[in-house]
Structures are given as structure tokens and as C-alpha cells.
C-alpha angles and dihedrals in degrees: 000000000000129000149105126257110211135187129169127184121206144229102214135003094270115094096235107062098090110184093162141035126174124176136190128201121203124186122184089350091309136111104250109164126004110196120177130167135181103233119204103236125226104295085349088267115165123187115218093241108057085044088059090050098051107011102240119125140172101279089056087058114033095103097034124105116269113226105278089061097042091043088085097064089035093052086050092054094035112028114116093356129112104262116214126196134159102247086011091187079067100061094028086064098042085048085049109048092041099054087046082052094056098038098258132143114244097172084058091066084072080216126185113201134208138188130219092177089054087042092051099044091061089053081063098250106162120213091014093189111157090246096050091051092049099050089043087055100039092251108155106225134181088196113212091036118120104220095022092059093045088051089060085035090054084046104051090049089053090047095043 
């Protein structure tokens, strides 16, 4: 079983203020490579609210990279591979909109995605929050954040 879990947390409700990335490899059912970056948003620019989900704020990323100078490392992990996120419509479309807004290619990554929230979800799991799936299976979690979440994320689809 090969694939790479993925989570991002945003700055902003738009999709394309990234402030977080964390990825997972996994290689024959087993954690092969973690990778996470803070990722300066667009104008640095943080609402209340999704600090208050994840904790980043403003300060923590004014002197990170912002995307284009981190997509380099991120292609090389990701590119090709079956991408898995819990509520996968989520990070495909933070993955999306970032790399429109920089220019890049998405469609060139040749991605497959996967869900954990939407596999889940079918098993019956309600609510089937990330979290709550997480606590039911054992699995340790520091939610929000970015490669914490990808790493549970990495585990309930191995379990699944």
C-alpha cells in the first residue's frame, strides 16, 4: 500500500492562504518520509477564527516562505502519488487555488485522490470528524495541526 497522506491549514477562508502543509509517505503499509512547512500566506494576512483553530498566527510566519518557494519540495513528495486527506475536497482545493494563485500547474501533479472523511462516513462513523475517528481507533493526535493531522490521517486509511 502506497500512497501520501496530505493536510494543510489556512490563513484565511479563502482556499488559497496556505500557512501549513504536512505530508506523509507511506510505502508497503509503512511510514517512510514526514515532511511539514509553515508557509507565509498571501500578505501574511491571518483571520481570528482559523488562529484560533490551529493556533498560527502572523508573527510564526512572517519570515517563512510563502508557497512558490516551498512547491518545489512539495511536487517532489507528491507528484504522481495518491494523495489521501481526511475531507480530501478540502486540501484538493487548497492545493488548487495556491498553486493558481502562483502560477503553477495542478493538473501537471497527475494526482489520485483519496478520503478518509468520505471512507469513514460509509462505515457509519457520525460524526466521522478526524478527531472523533482518531479517539474511537487509538490513534494519538495533536488536531490542527498540519503533519499531525496527515499522520492520523496516513493511519485510518491503513486501518480502513
Amino acid at each position: 500500500m502506497n500512497f501520501t497522506a496530505i493536510d494543510f491549514e489556512t490563513a484565511t477562508a479563502k482556499r488559497d492562504s496556505a500557512c501549513a502543509i504536512g505530508l506523509v509517505k507511506v510505502e508497503n503499509g509503512r511510514i517512510i518520509d514526514e515532511y511539514s512547512a509553515l508557509i507565509k500566506p498571501p500578505n501574511n494576512e491571518y483571520s481570528w477564527h482559523n488562529t484560533n483553530v490551529h493556533g498560527i498566527t502572523a508573527y510564526e510566519t512572517r519570515n517563512s516562505p510563502n508557497f512558490a518557494a516551498v512547491f518545489a519540495e512539495i511536487e517532489q513528495r507528491i507528484s504522481g502519488q495518491t494523495l489521501v486527506a481526511h475531507n480530501a475536497s478540502f486540501d484538493r482545493s487548497v492545493l488548487q487555488k495556491t498553486m493558481l494563485s502562483f502560477g503553477l500547474n495542478y493538473e501537471q501533479l497527475n494526482l489520485n485522490w483519496e478520503c478518509t472523511l468520505k471512507i469513514y462516513k460509509s462505515k457509519g462513523y457520525s460524526p466521522a470528524k478526524l478527531n472523533v475517528c482518531c479517539q474511537r481507533h487509538g490513534i494519538p493526535l495533536n488536531h490542527h495541526d498540519a503533519l499531525s493531522d496527515a499522520k492520523a490521517c496516513a493511519q485510518l486509511y491503513l486501518i480502513r
